[in-house]
C-alpha positions in Angstrom: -12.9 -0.4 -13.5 -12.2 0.7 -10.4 -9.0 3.5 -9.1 -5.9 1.9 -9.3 -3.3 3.9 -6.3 0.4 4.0 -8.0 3.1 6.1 -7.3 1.1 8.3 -4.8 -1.7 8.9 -7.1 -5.3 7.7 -7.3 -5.8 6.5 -11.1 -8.7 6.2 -13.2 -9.5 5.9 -17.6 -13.1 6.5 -18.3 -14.1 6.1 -22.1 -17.0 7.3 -23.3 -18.9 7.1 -27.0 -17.3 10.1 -28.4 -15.4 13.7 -27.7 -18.4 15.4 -27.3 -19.6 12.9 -24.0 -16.1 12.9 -22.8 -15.7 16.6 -22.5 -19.1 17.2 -21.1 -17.8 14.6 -18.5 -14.9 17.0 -17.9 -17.3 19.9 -17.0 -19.4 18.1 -14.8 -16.3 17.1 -12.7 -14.7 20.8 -13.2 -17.5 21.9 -11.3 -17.3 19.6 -8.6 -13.5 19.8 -8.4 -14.0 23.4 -8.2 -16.9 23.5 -5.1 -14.0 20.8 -3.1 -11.1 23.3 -3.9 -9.3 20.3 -5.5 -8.3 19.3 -8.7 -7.5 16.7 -10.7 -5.0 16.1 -13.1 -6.3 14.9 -16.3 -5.8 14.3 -20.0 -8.5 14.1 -22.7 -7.5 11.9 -26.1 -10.9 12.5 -28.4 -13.5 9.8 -26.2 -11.1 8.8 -23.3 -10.4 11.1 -20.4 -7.6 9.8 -17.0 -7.6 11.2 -13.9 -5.1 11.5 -11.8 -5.5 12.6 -8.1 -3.2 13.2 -5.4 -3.4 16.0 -3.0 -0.6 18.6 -3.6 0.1 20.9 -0.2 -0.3 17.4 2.1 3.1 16.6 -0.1 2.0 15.0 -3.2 0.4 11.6 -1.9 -3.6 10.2 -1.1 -5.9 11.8 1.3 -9.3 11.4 1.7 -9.6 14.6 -0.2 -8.7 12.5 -3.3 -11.2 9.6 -2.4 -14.1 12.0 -1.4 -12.9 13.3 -5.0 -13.0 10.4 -6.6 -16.3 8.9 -5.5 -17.6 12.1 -6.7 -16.4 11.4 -9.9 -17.8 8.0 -10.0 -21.4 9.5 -9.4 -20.8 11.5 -12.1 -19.7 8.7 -14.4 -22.6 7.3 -13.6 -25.4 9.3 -14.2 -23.7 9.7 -17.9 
């Protein structure tokens, strides 16, 4: 599945095999959120984790901020 944009945000699920793989997931992309100075926001429901991205100060809408952001967390997805 790729990011869906709606309502000025770009919009991913990810589901993974349990809590445990989902919130080591988050951590990964905490760290890379955190070395871009942008992040996400995210909800966590036991083995299913969405992202939202948008890009606050440039008023709330898309920027290439939030695609370099999200291709990141595709590589991350990725590498499990």
């Amino acid at each position: 599945m790729s990011w869906i944009e709606t309502d000025n945000q770009l919009v991913k699920t990810f589901k993974f095999n349990d809590f445990i793989s989902a919130f080591s997931f988050m951590t990964k992309v905490a760290f890379v959120a955190e070395k871009m100075n942008h992040h996400p926001n995210w909800s966590n429901v036991y083995n299913t984790v969405e992202i939202r991205l948008s890009t606050h100060d440039a008023g709330n809408i898309v920027t290439d901020k939030d695609r370099k952001l999200a291709a990141a967390i595709d590589k991350l997805a990725e590498q499990g």
